[in-house]
Backbone bond lengths (Angstrom), bond angles and torsions (degrees), N, CA, C in turn:
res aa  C-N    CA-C-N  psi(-1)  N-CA   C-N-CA  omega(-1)  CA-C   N-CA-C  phi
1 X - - - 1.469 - - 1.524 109.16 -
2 X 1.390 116.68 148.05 1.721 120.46 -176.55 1.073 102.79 -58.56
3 X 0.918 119.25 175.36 1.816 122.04 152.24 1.769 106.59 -118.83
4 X 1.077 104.66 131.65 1.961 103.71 171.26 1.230 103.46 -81.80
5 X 1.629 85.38 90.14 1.387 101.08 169.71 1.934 107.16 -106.62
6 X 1.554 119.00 145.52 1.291 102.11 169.24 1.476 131.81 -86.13
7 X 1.512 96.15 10.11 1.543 114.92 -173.13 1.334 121.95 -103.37
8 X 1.456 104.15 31.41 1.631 106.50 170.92 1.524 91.09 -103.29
9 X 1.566 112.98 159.37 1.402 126.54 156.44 1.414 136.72 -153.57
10 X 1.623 108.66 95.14 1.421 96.52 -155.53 1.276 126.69 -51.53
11 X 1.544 102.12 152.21 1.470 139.51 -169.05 1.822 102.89 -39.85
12 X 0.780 105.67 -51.66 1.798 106.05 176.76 1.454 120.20 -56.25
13 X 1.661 120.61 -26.13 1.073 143.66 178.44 1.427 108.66 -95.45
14 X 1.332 119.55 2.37 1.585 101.95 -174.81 1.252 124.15 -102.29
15 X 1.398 120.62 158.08 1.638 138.12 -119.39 1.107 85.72 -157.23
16 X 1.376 97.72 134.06 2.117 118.62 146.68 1.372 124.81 -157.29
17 X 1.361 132.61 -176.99 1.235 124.69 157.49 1.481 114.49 -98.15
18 X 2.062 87.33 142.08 1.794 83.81 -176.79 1.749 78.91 -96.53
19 X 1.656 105.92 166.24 1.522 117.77 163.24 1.461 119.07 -139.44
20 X 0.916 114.15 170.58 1.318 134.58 156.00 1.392 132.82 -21.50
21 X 1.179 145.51 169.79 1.397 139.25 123.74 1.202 117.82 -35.18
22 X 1.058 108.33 -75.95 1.596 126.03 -159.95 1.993 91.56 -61.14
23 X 0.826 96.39 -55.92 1.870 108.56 -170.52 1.792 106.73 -45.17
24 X 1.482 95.60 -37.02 1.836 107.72 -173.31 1.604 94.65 -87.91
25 X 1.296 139.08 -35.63 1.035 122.10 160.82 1.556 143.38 -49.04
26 X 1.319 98.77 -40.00 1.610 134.67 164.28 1.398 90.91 -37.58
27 X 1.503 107.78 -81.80 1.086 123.00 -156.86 1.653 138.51 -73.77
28 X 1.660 108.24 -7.77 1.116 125.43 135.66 1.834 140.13 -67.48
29 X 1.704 111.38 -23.47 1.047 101.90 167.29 1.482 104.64 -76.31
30 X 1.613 132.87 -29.45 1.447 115.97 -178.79 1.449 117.13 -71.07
31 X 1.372 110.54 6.83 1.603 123.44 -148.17 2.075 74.07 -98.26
32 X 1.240 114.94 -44.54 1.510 140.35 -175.78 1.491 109.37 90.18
33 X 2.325 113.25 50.07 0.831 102.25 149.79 1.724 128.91 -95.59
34 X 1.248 120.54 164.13 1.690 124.90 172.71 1.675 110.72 -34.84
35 X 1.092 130.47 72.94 1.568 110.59 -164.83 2.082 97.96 -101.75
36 X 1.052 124.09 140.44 1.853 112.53 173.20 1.564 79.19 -135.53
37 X 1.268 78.24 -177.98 1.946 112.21 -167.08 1.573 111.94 -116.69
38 X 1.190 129.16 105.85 1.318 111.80 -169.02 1.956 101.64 -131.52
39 X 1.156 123.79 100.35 1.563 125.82 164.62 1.713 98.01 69.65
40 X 1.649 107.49 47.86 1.374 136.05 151.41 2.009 93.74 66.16
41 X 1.165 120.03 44.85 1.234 129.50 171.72 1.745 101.06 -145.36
42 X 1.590 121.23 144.87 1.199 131.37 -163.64 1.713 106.54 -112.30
43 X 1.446 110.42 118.66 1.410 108.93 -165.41 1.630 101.30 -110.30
44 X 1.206 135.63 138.33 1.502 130.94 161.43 1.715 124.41 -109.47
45 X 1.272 108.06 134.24 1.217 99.07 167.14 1.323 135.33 -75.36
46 X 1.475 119.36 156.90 0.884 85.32 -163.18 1.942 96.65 -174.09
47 X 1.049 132.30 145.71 1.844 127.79 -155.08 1.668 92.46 70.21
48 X 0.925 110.51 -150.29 1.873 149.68 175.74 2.033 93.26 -19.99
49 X 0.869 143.07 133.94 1.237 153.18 -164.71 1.873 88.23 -87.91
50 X 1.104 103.47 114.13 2.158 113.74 179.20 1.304 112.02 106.63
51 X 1.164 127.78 1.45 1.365 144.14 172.60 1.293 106.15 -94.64
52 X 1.642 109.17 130.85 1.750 110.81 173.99 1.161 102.33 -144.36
53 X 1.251 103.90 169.74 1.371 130.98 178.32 1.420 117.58 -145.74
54 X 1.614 140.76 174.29 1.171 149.38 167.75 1.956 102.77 -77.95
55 X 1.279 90.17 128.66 1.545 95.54 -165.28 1.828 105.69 -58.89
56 X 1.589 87.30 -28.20 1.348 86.56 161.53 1.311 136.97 -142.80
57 X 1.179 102.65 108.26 1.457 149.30 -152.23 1.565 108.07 -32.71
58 X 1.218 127.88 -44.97 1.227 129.16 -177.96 2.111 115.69 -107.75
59 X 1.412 90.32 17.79 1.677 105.15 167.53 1.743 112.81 -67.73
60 X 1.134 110.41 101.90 2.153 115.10 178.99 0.984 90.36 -50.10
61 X 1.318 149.93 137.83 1.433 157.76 83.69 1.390 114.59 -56.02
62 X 1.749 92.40 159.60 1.322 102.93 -152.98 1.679 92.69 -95.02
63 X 1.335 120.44 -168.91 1.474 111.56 168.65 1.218 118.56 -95.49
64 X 1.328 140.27 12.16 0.995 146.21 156.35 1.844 122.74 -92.52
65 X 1.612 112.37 0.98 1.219 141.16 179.88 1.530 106.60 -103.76
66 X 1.786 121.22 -59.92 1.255 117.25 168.73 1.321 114.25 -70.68
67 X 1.478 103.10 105.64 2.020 102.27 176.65 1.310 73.51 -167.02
68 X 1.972 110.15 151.59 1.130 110.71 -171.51 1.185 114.34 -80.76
69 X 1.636 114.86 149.41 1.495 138.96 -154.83 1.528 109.77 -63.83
70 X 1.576 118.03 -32.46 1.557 130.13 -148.60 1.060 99.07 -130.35
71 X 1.001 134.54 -177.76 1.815 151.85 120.84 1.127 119.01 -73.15
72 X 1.681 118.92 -26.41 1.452 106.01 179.78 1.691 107.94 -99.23
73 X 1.371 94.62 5.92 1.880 89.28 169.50 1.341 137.20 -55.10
74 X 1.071 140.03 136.77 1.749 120.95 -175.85 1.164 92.08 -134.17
75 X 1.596 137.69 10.37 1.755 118.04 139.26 1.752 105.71 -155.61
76 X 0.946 102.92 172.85 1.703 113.37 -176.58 1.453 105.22 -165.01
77 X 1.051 120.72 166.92 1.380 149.81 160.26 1.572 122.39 -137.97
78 X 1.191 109.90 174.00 2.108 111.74 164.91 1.848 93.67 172.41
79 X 1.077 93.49 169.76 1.400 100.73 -153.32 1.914 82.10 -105.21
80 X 1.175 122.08 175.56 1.523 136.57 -144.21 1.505 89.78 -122.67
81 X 1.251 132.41 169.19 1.356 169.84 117.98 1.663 107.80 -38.23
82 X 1.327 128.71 145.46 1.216 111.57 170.46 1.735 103.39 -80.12
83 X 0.801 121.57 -27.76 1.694 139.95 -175.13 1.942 93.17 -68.80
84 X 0.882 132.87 -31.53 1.981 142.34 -177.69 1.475 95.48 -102.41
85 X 1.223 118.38 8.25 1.800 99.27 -175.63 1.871 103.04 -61.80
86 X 1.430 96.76 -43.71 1.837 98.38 -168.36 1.742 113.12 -29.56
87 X 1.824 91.15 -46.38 1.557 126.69 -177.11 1.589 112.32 -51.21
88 X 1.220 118.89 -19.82 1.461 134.51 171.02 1.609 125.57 -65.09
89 X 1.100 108.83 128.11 1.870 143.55 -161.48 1.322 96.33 -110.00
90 X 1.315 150.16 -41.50 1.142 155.36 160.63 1.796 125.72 -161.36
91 X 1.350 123.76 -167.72 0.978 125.10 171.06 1.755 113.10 -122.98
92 X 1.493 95.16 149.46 1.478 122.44 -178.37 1.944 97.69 -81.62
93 X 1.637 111.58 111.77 1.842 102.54 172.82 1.482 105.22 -88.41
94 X 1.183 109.95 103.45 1.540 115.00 -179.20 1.412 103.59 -102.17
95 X 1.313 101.03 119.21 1.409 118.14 162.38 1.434 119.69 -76.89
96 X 1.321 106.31 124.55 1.836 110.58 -168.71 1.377 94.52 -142.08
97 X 1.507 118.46 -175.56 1.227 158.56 -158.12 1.601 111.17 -97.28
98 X 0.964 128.76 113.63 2.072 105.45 -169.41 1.373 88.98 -88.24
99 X 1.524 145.74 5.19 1.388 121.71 -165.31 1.092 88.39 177.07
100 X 1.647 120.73 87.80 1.551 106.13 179.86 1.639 104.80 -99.88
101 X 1.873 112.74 -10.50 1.332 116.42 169.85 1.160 107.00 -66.44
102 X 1.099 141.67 -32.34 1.965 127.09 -178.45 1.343 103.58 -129.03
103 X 1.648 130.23 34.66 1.097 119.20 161.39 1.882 119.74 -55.89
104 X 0.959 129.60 158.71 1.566 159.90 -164.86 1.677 108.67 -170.61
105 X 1.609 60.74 163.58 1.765 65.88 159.84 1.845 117.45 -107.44
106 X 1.304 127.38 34.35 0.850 111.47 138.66 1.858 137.00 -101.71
107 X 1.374 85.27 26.02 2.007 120.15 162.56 1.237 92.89 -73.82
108 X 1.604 149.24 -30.65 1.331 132.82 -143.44 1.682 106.16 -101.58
109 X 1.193 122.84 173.37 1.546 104.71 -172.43 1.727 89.84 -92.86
110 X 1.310 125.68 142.90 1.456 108.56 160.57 1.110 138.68 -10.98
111 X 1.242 124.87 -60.58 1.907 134.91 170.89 1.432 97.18 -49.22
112 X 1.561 131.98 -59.72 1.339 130.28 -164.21 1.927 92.76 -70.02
113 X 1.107 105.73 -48.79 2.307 94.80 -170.42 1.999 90.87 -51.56
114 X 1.778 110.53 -40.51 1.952 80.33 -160.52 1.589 103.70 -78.35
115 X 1.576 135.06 -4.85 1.398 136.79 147.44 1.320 125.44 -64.17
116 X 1.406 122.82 5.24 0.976 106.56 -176.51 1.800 93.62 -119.68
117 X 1.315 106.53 -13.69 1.411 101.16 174.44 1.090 111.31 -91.74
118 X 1.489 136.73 -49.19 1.859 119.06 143.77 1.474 116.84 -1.70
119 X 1.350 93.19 -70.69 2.031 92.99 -171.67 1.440 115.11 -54.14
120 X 1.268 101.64 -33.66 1.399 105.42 -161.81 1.808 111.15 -80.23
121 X 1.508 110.22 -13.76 1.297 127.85 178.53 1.735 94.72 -60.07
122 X 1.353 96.31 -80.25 1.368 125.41 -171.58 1.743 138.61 -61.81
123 X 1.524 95.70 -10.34 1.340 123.32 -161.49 2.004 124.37 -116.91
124 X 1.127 134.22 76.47 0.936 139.28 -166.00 1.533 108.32 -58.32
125 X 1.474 151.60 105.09 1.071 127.60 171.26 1.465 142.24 -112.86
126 X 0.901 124.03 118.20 1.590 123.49 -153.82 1.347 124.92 -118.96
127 X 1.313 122.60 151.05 1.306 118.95 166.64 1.299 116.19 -81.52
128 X 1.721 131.74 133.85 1.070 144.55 145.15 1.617 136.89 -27.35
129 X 1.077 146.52 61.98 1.460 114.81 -170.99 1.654 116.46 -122.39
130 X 1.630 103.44 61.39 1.001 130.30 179.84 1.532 125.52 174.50
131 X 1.288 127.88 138.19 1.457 138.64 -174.49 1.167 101.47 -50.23
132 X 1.197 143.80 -68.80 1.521 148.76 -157.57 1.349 114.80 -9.62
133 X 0.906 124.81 -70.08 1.879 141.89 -168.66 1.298 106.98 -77.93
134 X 1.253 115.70 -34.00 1.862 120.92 170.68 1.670 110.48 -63.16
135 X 1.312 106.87 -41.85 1.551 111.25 -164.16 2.013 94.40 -93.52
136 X 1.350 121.57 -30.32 1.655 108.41 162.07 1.286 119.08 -59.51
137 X 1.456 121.94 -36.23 1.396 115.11 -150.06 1.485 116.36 -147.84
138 X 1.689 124.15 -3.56 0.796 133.31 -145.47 1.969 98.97 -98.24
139 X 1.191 85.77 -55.80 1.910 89.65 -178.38 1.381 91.80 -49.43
140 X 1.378 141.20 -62.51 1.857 110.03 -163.36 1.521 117.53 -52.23
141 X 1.104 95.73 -7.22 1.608 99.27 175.77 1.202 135.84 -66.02
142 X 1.318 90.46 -75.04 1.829 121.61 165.11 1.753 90.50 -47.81
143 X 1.356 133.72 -47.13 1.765 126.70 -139.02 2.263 71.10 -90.24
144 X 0.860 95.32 -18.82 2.355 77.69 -161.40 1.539 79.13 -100.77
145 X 0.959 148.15 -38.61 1.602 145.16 166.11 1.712 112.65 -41.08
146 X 1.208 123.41 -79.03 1.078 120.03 170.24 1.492 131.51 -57.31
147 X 1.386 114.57 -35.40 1.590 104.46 169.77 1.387 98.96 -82.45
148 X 1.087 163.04 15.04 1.580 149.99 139.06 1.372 110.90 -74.35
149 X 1.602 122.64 -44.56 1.394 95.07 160.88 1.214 124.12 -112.33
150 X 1.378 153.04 15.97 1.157 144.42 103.84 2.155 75.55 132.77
151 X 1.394 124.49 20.86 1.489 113.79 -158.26 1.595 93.97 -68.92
152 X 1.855 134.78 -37.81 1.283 146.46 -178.65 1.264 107.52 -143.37
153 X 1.256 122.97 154.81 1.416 142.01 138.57 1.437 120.43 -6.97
154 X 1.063 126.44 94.16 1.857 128.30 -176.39 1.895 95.42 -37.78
155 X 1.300 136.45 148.87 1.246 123.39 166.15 1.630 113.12 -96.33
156 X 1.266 114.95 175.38 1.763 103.83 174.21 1.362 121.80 -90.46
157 X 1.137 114.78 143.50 1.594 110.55 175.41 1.583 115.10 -5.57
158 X 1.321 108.21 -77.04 1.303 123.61 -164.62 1.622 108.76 -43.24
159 X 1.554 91.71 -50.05 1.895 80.27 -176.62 1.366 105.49 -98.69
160 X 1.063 148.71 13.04 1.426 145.92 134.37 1.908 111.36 -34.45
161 X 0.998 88.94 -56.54 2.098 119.78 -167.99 1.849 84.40 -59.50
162 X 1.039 101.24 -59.35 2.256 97.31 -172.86 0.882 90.77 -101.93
163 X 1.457 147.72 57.09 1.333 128.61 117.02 1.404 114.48 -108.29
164 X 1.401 115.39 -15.45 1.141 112.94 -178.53 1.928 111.41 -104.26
165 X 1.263 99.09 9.97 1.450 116.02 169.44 1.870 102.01 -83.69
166 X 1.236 109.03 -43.52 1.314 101.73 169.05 1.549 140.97 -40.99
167 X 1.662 99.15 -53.06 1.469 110.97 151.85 1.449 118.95 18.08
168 X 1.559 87.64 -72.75 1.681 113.65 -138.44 1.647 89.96 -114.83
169 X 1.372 123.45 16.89 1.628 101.30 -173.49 1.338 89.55 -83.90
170 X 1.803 131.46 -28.70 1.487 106.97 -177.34 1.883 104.54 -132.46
171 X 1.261 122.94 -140.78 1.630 112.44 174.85 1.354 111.44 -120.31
172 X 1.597 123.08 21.17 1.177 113.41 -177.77 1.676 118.08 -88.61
173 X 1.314 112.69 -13.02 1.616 119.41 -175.25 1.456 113.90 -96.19
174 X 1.715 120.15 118.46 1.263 107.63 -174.99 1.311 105.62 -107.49
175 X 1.271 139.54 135.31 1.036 148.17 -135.06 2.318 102.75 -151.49
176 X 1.195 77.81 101.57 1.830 95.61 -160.76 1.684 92.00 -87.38
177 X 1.458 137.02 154.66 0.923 136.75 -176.98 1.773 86.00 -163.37
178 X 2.019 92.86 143.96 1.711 106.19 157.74 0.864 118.38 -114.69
179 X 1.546 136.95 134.44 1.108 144.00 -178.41 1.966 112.13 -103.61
180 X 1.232 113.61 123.73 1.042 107.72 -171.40 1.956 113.70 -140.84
181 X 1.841 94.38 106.86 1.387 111.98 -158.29 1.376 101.77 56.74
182 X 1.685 111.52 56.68 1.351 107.30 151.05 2.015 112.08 75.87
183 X 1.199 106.74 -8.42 1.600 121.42 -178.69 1.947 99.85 -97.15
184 X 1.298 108.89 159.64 1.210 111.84 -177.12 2.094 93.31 -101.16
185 X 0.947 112.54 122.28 1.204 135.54 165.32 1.518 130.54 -54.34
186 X 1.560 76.72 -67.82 2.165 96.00 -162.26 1.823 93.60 -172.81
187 X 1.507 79.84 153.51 1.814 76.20 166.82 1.734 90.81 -162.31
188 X 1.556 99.29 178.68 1.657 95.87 177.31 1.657 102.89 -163.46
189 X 1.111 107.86 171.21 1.450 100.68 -179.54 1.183 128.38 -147.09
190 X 1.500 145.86 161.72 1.479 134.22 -156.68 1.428 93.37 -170.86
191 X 1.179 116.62 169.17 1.668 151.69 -162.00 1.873 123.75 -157.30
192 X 0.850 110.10 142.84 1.847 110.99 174.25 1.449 100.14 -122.10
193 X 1.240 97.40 148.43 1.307 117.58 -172.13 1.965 110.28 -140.38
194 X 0.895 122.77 109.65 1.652 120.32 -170.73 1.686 96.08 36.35
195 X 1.118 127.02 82.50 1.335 127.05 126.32 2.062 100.35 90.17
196 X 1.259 98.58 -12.10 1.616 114.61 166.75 1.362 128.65 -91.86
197 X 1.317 127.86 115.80 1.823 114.69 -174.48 1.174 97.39 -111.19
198 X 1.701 117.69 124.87 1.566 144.88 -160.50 1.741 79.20 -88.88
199 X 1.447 133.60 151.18 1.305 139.26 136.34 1.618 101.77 -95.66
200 X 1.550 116.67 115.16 1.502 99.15 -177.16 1.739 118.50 -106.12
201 X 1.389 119.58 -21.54 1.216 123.68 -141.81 1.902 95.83 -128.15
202 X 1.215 141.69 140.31 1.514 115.50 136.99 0.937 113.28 -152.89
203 X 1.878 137.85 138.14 1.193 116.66 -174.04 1.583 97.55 -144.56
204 X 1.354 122.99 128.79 1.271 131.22 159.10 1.426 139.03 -124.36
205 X 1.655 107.92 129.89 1.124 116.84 -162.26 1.930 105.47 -58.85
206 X 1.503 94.34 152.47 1.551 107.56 -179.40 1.590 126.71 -52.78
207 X 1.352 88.05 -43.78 1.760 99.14 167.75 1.499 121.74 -63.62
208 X 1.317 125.70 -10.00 1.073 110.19 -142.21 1.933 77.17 -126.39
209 X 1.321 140.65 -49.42 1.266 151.66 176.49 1.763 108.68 -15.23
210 X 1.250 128.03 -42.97 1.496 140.62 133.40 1.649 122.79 13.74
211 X 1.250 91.42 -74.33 1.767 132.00 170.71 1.387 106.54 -63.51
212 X 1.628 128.38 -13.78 1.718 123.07 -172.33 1.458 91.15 49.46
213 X 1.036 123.25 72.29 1.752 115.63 165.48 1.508 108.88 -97.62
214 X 0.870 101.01 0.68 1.834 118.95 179.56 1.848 118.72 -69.44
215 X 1.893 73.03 -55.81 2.065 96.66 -177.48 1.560 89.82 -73.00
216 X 1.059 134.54 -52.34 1.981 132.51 -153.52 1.675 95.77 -78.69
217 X 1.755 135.29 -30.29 0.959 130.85 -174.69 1.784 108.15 -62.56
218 X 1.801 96.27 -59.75 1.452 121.68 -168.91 1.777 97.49 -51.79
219 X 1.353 115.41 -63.34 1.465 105.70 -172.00 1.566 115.93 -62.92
220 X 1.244 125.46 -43.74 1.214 109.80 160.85 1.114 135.43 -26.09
221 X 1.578 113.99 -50.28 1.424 125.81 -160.27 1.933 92.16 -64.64
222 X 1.333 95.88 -48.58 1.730 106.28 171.42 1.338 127.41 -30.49
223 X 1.358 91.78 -61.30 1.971 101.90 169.29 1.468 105.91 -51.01
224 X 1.389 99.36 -70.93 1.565 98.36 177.43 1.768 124.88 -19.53
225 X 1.218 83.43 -64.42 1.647 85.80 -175.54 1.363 114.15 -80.57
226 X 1.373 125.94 -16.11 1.528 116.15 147.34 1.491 128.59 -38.93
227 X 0.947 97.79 -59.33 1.533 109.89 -163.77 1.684 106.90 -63.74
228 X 1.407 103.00 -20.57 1.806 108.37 -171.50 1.589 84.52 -78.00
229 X 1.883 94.52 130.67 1.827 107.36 157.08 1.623 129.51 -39.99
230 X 0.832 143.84 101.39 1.408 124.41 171.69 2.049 108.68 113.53
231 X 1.192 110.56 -12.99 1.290 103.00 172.47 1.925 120.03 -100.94
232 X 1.577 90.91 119.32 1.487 97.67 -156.80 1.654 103.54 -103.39
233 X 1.263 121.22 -8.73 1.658 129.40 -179.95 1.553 92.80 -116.94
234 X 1.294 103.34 153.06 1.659 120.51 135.16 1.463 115.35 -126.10
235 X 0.996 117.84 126.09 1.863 117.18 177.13 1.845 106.29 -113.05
236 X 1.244 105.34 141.24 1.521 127.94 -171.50 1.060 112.49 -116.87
237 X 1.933 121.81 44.15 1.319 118.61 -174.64 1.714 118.56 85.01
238 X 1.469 100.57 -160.89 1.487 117.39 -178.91 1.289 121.51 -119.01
239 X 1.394 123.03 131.58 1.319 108.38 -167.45 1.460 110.16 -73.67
240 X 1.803 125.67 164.76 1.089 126.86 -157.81 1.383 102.20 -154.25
241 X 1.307 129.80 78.69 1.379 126.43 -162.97 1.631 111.77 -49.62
242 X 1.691 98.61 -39.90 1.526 101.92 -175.40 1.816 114.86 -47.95
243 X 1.390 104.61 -40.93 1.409 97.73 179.57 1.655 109.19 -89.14
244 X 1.490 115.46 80.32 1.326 116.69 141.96 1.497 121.46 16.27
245 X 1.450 77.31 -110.81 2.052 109.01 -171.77 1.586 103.78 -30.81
246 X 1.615 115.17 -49.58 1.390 131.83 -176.01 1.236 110.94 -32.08
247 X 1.526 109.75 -57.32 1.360 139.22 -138.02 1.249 109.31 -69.85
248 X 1.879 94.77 -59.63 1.698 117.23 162.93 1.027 119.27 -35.54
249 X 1.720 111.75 -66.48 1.472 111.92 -168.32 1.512 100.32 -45.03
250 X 1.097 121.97 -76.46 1.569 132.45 -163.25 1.808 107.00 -52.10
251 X 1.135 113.69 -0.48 1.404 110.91 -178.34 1.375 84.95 -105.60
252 X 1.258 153.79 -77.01 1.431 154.05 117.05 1.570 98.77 55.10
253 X 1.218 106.78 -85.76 1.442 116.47 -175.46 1.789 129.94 -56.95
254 X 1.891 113.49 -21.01 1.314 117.67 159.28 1.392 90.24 139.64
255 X 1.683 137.46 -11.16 1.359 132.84 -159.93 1.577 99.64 -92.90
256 X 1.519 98.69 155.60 1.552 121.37 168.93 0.940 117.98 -106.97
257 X 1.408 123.18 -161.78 1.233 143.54 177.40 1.481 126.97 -127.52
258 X 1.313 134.35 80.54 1.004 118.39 -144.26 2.265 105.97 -122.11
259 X 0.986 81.21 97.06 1.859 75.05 -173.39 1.448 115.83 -68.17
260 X 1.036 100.00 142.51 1.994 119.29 -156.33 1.658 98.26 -103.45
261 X 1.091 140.62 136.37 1.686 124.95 173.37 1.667 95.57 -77.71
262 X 1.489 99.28 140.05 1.469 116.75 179.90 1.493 119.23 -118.36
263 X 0.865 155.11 160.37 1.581 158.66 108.75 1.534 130.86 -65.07
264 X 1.432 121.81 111.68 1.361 121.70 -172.18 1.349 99.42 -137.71
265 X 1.599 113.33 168.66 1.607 151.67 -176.50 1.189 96.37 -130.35
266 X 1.850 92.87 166.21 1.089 114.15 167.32 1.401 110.61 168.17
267 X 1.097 107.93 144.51 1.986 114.90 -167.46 1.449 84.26 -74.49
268 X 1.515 104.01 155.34 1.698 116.25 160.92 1.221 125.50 -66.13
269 X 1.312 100.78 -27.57 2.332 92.05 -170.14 1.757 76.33 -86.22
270 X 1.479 138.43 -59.71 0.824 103.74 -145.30 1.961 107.14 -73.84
271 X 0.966 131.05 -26.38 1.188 130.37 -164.81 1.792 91.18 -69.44
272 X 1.357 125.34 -21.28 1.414 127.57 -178.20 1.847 109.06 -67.37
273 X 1.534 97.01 -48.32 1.485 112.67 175.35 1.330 123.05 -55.21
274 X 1.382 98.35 -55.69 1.668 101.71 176.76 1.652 124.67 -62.47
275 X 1.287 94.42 -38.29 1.657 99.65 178.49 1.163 109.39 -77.55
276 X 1.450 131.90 10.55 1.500 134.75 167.34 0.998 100.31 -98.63
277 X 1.932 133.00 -60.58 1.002 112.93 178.42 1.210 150.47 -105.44
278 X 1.426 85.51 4.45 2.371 87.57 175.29 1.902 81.82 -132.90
279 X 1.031 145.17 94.04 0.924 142.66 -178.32 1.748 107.37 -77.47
280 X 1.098 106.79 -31.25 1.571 103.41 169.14 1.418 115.03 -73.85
281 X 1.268 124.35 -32.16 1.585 108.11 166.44 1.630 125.21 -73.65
282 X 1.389 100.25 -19.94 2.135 119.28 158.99 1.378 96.16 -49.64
283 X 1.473 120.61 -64.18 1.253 115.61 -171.31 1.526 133.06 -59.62
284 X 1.876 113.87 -33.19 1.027 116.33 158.37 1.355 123.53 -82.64
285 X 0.944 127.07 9.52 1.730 135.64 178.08 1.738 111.50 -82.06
286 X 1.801 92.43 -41.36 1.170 116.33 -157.10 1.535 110.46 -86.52
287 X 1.153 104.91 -32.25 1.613 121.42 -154.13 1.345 109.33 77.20
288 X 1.153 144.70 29.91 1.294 119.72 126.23 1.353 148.53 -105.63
289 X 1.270 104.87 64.78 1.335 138.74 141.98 1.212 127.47 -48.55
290 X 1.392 123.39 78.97 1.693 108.24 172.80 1.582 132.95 -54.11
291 X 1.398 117.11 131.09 1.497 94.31 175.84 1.969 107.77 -83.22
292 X 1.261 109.94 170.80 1.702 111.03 -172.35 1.816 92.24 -63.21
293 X 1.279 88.15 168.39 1.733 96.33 -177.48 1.609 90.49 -90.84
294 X 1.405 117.46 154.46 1.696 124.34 -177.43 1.429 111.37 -72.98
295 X 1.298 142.77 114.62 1.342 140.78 145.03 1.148 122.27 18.86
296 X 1.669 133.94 134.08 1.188 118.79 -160.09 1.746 86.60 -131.02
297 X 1.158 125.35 123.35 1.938 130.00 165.81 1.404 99.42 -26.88
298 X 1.261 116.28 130.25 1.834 127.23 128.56 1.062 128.74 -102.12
């Protein structure tokens, strides 16, 4: 059953603030992530506690900008300048949008347009702009989301409850949710940052996957960020060959693969460790990540 809540707002109507660098930095230390300042660019930590990155992720730095942030860092990355490419150690596989100015859905492959009209039968989708419905219904989500695909660690109540209090501490996070017969489904969430909209978060319950609430969530989020002035990318993460199914969907939906020249570090034992044991996250750390080879005519 819904809840009358006044903090739903449909999806066609939904609103946020895009910001800055500097503004998304701001707004992650109140968020209470690790954010430092290194050669007037803002880096966050972020996975593994000494690990950083540029808070925002697809900001060119120059090569005199990518150098590690700390002393106590033991890896980093940042994405290059086209002018710093020479300066490049590998590449960042950023999965993006090939056309987020005239995306439709006839961007989608057929199979994905008749899933997306399923969802859209069955699938209410809305913008969030309030905790309420996250803190009733939301942790069984995220907790049957993550142990089905095993992507992180389910979190505990407690920090489920303040992280999703964050949300709402300011207006830059838009936070898309489906409601289905009045039940919370799935939801996911994203941010813009200079003229880029991050998709960061998505989790949908098992029961509800049926409905493609996945395909009707993801394109939404699309519209959404169409319609905002000034945002000319959407990115959907990093590509991850290991996850297959992933890959599809998001190829499914109109996105590529597009590798960015990067600059990265990394201590030896640990760059020794990792490439022993998650060797696919070595690879995305590293840039070597292949993107798929392009389609060939028949």
């Amino acid at each position: 059953m819904l809840l009358s809540l006044p903090q739903l707002r449909d999806a066609e109507e939904a609103r946020f603030t895009c910001l800055t660098e500097r503004e998304f930095a701001n707004r992650r230390r109140e968020e209470g992530a690790l954010v430092i300042t290194h050669r007037g660019r803002s880096w966050e930590q972020t996975g593994a506690p000494g690990y950083f990155q540029p808070v925002h992720l697809l900001a060119r730095l120059t090569a005199h900008e990518a150098t590690s942030p700390s002393a106590l860092c033991w890896g980093f990355r940042a994405a290059l300048t086209p002018e710093a490419a020479d300066a490049a150690t590998g590449t960042l596989p950023v999965v993006r949008l090939r056309d987020l100015e005239g995306y439709d859905a006839s961007h989608l492959s057929s199979n994905r347009r008749s899933k997306l009209r399923k969802c859209q039968r069955a699938v209410r989708i809305v913008q969030l702009t309030g905790p309420a419905l996250l803190l009733e219904q939301g942790y069984g989500v995220v907790r049957d989301a993550l142990t089905r695909t095993r992507h992180k660690r389910p979190p505990t109540q407690e920090a489920y409850f303040r992280d999703v209090r964050k949300y709402f501490i300011n207006d830059h996070w838009c936070v898309l949710a489906g409601l289905i017969d009045g039940k919370l489904g799935g939801y996911l969430d994203g941010y813009v940052v200079d003229g880029v909209a991050y998709g960061s978060s998505a989790y949908y319950a098992t029961w509800a996957l049926p409905t493609n609430i996945s395909t009707g969530l993801s394109f939404e989020f699309a519209q959404v960020c169409r319609r905002l002035q000034g945002v000319r990318t959407l990115v959907g993460g990093l590509h991850a060959p290991e996850a297959s199914q992933l890959g599809q969907f998001k190829d499914d939906l109109g996105f590529i693969v597009e590798p960015v020249p990067m600059h990265w570090g990394m201590n030896p034992l640990a760059r020794a460790l990792i490439r022993w044991r998650r060797p696919h996250a070595y690879d995305r750390l590293t840039g070597r990540t292949q993107a798929p080879a392009p389609a060939t005519a028949t």
